[in-house]
C-alpha positions as CSV (number, residue, x, y, z in Angstrom):
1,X,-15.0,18.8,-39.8
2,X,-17.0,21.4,-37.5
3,X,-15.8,22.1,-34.0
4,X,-16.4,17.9,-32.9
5,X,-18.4,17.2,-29.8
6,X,-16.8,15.0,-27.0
7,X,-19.0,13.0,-24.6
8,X,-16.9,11.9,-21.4
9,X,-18.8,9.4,-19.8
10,X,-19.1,9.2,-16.1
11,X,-20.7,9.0,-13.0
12,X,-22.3,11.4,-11.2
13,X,-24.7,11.8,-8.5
14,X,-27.0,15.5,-8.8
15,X,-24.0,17.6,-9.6
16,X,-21.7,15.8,-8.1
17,X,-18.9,13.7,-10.0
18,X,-16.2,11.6,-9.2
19,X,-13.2,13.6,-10.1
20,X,-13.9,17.2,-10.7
21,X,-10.7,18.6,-10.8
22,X,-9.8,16.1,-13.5
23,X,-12.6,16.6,-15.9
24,X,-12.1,20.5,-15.3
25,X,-8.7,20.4,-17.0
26,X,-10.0,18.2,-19.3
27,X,-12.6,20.1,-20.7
28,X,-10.5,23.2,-20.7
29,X,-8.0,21.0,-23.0
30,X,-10.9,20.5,-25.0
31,X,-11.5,24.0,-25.5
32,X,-8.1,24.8,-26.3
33,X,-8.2,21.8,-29.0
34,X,-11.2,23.1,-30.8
35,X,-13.9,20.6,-29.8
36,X,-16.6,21.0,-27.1
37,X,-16.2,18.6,-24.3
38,X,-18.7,17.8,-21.3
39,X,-19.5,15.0,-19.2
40,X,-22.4,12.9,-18.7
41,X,-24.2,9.8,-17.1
42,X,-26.4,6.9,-17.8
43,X,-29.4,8.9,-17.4
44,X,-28.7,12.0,-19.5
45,X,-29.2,10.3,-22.7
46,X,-32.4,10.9,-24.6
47,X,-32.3,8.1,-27.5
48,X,-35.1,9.5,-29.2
49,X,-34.3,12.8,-29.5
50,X,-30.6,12.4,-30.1
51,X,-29.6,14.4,-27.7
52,X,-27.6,13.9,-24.4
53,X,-27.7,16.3,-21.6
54,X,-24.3,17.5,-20.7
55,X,-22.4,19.0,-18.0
56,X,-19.8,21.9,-17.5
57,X,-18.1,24.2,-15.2
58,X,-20.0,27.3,-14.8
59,X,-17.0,29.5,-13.7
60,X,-18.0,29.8,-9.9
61,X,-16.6,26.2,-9.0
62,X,-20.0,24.4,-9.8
63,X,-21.6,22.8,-13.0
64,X,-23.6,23.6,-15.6
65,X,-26.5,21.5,-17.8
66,X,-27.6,21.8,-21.3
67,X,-28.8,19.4,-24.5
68,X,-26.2,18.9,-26.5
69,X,-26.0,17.1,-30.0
70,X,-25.2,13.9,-30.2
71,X,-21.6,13.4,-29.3
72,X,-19.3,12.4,-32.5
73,X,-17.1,10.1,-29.8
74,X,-17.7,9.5,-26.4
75,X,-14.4,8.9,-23.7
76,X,-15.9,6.0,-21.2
77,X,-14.4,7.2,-17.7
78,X,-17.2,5.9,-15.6
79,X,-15.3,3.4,-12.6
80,X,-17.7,1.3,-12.3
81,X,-17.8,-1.5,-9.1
82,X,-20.7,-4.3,-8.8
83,X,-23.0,-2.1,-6.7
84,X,-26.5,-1.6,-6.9
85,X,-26.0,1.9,-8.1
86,X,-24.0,1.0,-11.2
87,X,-25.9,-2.2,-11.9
88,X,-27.5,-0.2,-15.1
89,X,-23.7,0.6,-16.4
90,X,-22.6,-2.9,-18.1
91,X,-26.1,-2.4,-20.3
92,X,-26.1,0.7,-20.8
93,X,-22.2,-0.3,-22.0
94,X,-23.1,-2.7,-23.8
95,X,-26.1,-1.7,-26.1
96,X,-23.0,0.8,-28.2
97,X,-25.0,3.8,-28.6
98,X,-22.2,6.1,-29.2
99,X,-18.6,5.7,-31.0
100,X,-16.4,5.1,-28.2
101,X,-12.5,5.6,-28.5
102,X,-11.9,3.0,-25.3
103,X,-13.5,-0.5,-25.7
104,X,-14.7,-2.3,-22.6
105,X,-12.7,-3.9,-20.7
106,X,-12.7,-6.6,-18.1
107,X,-11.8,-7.1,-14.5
108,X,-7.8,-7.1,-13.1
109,X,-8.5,-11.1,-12.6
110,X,-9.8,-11.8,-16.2
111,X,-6.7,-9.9,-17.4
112,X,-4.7,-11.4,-15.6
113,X,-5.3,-14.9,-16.6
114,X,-5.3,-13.4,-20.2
115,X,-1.8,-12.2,-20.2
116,X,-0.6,-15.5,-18.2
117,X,-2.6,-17.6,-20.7
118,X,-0.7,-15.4,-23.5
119,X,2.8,-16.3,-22.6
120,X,5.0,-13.7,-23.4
121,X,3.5,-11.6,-20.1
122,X,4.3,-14.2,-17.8
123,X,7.9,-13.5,-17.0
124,X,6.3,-10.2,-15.4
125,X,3.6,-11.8,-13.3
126,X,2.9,-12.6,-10.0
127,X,1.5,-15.4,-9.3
128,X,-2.5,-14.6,-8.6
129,X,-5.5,-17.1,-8.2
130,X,-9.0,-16.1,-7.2
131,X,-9.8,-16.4,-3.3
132,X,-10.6,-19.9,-2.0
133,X,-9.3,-20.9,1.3
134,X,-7.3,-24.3,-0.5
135,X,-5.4,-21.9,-2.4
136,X,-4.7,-19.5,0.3
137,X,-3.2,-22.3,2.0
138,X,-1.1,-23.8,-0.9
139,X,0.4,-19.9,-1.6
140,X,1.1,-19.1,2.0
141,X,3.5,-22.6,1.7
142,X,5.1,-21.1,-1.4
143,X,5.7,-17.1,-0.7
144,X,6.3,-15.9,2.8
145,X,4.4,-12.8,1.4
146,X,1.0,-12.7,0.0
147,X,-1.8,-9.7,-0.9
148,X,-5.3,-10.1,-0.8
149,X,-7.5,-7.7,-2.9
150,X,-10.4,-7.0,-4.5
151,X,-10.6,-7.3,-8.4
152,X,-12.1,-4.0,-9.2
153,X,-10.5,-1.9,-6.5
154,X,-8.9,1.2,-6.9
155,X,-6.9,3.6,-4.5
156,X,-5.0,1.2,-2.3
157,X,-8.7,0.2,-0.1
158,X,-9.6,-3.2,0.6
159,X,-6.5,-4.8,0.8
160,X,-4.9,-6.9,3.3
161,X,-0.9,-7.6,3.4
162,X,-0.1,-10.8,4.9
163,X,3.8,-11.5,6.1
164,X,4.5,-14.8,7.7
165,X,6.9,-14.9,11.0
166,X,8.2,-17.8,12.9
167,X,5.7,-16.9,15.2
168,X,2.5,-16.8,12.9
169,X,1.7,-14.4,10.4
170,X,1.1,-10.4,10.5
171,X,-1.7,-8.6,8.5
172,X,-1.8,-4.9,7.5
173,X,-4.4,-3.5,5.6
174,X,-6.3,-0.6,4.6
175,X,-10.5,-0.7,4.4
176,X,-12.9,0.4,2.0
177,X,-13.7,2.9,4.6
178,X,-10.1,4.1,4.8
179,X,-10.0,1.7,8.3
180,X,-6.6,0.7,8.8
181,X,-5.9,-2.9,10.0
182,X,-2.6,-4.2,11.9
183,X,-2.7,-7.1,13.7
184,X,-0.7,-10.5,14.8
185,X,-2.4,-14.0,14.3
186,X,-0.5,-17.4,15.3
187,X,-2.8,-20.2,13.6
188,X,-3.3,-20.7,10.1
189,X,-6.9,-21.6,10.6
190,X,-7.1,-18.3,12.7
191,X,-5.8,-16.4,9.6
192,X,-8.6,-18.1,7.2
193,X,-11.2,-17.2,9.8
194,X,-9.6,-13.7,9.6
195,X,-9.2,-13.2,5.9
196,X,-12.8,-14.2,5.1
197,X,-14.6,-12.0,7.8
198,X,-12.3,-9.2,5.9
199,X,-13.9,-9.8,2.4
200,X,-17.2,-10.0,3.7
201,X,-17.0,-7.1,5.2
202,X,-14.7,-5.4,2.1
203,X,-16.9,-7.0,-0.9
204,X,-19.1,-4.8,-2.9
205,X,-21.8,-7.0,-4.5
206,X,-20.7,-10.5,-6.4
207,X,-16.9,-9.0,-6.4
208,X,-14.0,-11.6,-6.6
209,X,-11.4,-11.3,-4.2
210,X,-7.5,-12.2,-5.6
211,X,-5.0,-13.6,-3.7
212,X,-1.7,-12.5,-5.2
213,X,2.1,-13.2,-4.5
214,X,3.5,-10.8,-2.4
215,X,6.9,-9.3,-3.5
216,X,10.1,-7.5,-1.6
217,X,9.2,-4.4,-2.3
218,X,10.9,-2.7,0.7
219,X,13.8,-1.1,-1.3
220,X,12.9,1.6,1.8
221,X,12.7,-0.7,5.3
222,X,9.3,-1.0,6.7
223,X,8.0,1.1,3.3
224,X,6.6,-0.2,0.0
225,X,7.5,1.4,-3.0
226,X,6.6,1.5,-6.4
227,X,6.6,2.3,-10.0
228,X,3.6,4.3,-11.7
229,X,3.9,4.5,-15.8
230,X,1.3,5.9,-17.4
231,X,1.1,4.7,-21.1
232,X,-1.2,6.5,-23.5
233,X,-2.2,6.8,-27.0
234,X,-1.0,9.9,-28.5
235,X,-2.1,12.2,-31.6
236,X,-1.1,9.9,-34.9
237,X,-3.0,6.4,-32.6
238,X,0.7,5.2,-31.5
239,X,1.1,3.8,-27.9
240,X,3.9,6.2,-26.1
241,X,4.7,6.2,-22.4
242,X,3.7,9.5,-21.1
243,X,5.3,9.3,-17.8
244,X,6.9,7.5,-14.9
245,X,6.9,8.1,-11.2
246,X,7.6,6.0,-8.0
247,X,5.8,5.9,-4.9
248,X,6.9,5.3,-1.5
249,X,4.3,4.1,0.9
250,X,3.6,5.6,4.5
251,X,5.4,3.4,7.4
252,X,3.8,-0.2,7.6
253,X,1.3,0.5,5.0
254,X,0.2,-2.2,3.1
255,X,0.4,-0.5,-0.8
256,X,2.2,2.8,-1.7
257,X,-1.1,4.8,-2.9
258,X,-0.9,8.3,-2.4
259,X,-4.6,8.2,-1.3
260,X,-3.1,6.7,1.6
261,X,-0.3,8.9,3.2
262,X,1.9,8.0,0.1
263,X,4.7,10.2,-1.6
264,X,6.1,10.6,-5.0
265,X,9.8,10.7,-6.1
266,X,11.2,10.8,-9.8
267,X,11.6,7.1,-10.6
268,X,14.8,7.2,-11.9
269,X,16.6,9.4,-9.3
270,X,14.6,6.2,-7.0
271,X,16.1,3.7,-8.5
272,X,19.8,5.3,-9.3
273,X,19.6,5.5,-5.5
274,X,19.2,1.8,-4.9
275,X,20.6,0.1,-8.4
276,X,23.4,2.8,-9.6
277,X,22.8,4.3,-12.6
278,X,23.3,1.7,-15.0
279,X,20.8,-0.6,-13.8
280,X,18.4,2.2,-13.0
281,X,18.4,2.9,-17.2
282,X,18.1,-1.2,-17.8
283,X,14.6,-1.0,-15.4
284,X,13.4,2.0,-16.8
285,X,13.6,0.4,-20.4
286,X,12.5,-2.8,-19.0
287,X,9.1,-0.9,-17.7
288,X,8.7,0.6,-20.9
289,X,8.8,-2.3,-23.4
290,X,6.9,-4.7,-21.5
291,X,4.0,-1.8,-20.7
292,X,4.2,-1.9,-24.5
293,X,3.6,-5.5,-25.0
294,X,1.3,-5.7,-22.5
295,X,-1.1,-3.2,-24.0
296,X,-1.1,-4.7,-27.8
297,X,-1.8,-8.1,-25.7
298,X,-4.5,-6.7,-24.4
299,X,-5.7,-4.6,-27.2
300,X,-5.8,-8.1,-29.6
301,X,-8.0,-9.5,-26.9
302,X,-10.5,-6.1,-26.1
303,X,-10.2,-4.1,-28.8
304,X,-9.1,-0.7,-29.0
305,X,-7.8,1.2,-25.7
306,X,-6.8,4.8,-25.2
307,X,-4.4,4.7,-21.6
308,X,-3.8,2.6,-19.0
309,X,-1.9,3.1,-15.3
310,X,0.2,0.1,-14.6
311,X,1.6,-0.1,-11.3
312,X,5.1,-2.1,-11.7
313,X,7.0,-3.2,-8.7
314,X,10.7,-3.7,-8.5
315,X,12.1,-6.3,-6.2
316,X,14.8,-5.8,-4.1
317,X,16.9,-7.9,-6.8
318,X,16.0,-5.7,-9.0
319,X,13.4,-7.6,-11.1
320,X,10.1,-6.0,-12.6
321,X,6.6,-6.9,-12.0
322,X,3.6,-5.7,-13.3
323,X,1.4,-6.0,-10.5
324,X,-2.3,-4.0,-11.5
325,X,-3.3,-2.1,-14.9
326,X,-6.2,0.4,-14.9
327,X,-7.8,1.2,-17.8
328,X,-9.2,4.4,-16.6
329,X,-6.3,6.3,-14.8
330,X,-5.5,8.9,-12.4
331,X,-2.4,11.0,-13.5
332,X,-2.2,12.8,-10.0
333,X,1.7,11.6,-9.3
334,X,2.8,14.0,-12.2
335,X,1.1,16.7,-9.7
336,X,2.8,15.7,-7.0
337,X,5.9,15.1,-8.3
338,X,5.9,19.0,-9.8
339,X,5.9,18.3,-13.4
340,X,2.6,20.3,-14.9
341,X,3.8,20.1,-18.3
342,X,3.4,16.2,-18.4
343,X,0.5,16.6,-16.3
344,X,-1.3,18.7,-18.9
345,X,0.2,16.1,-21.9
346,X,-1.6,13.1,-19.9
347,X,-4.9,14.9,-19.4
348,X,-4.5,16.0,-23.3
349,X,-3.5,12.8,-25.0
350,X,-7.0,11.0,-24.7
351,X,-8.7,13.7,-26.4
352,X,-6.0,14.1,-29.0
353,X,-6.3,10.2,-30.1
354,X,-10.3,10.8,-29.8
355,X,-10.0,13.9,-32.5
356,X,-7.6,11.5,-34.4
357,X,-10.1,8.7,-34.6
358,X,-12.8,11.2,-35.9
359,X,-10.0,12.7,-38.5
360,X,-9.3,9.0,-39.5
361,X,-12.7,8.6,-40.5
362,X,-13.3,11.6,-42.2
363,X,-10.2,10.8,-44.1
């Protein structure tokens, strides 16, 4: 076929979008692929005419508009969150204008009942429930850690560790507005009181808030750390891990994001340091397969996917857990852990399955 158009779908406020450096290198893959490759928004599509305004760098660190054609497949990367600004997402979504390579796909709680009602997840699973004060209390009898977080939220905001002591119980957290919380509370009804006042304050719109099994994650006292594998669809439509990193949080910080003073560190050089070698290679495997099964669950239940980021934790006994899966990933650890080459694989991969979709149908 011609040189193929590619619509990434986004937000985007004037000029502004939500991760520039990311769609730069993205559309320069593009170009280097032989289709044409620009972003747009809810309000750059003009039905009638068939067109869709369309947005690129214009070499001087800003952006650029023109109409484009219509766009032969369309990448959805707009995060959306239940706020009034994205309220006209989910219909715009769901009236299908365009061929889209991702389906839509529902929130971490939906998911996650999904893949527990499935079965063969559930070994991998924390145990999650959506926020009611009842089920806070029968959890904090059960795990002596728990997490409280929003369904949709990304980066590490919005959510509040809770340890219990002999004393009481002690909360870290990290707000929407990047607040960090760290305090002691001794009473159990205190700690409701607490909790709720924190998602009132943290909810966007109608949001569910999940309460969530905390695990020993402190391979590295006082620090959690992590496991990020990003898991992709490559050129020929087949599901291939692209990458795996770990993540050491900053001291007393409730997640190991690297929004929020987090590091990276080769996950397997991570693990050989605290399993041996051995049962470094049995995790690493472990992480793989079940990030394989996981995906074909969730692609027989949403239809066809292109990547997801699946944060994985590994317990101090050295089990695996897959704790959050995003549909619409950041691949910013390769960055920081110095490895360009798979950086530049993860930011090509979704356009190489979206050119193979469009040679599939003009097969």
């Amino acid at each position: 076929m011609s040189q193929p158009y590619i619509g990434i779908l986004t937000w985007r406020n004037g000029t502004r979008f939500g991760e520039p450096a990311f769609f730069r290198r993205l559309i320069r893959a593009g170009q280097k692929l032989g289709a044409t490759v620009f972003l747009f928004s809810l309000q750059d599509v003009a039905l009638e005419r068939r067109r869709v305004r369309g947005f690129v760098p214009d070499g001087v660190g800003k952006w650029k508009s023109k109409w484009y054609p219509w766009p032969d497949i369309v990448l959805d990367r707009y995060r959306y969150y239940p706020l009034k600004r994205h309220e006209a997402y989910l219909p715009f979504r769901q009236q299908n204008l365009f061929r889209y390579a991702n389906s839509r796909f529902a929130n971490k709680w939906k998911v996650h009942q999904m893949l527990w009602d499935d079965g063969r997840m559930r070994p991998w699973l924390p145990e999650t429930f959506a926020y009611e004060r009842d089920q806070l209390e029968q959890m904090l009898t059960r795990h002596r850690l728990l997490y409280v977080k929003p369904s949709n939220g990304t980066g590490g905001r919005s959510i509040l560790r809770i340890e219990s002591t002999p004393h009481g119980y002690l909360l870290w957290g990290r707000g929407k507005k990047q607040n960090k919380e760290q305090l002691g509370i001794k009473t159990k009804a205190e700690l409701c009181t607490f909790i709720e006042s924190w998602i009132q304050t943290e909810r966007s719109g109608n949001e569910i808030f999940l309460i969530q099994q905390g695990l020993e994650l402190n391979l590295i006292p006082d620090r959690t750390a992590d496991i990020r594998l990003l898991i992709q669809k490559n050129k020929t439509g087949e599901w291939k891990t692209t990458g795996i990193g770990a993540r050491i949080g900053a001291a007393h910080s409730s997640t190991s994001n690297l929004h929020g003073g987090g590091k990276a560190m080769a996950a397997f050089d991570f693990l050989v340091e605290h399993f041996g070698e051995s049962e470094a290679q049995r995790i690493i495997s472990e992480c793989r397969s079940m990030a394989k099964l996981a995906v074909h669950a969730i692609e027989e239940k949403y239809g066809q996917m292109v990547e997801f980021g699946m944060d994985i934790g590994v317990d101090t006994s050295g089990h695996v857990w897959l704790i959050e899966f995003n549909p619409k990933p950041g691949r910013e650890i390769f960055r920081e852990l110095g490895d360009m080459k798979r950086y530049e694989v993860a930011i090509r991969r979704p356009l190489e399955y979206a050119l193979y979709l469009l040679d599939q149908e003009g097969a």
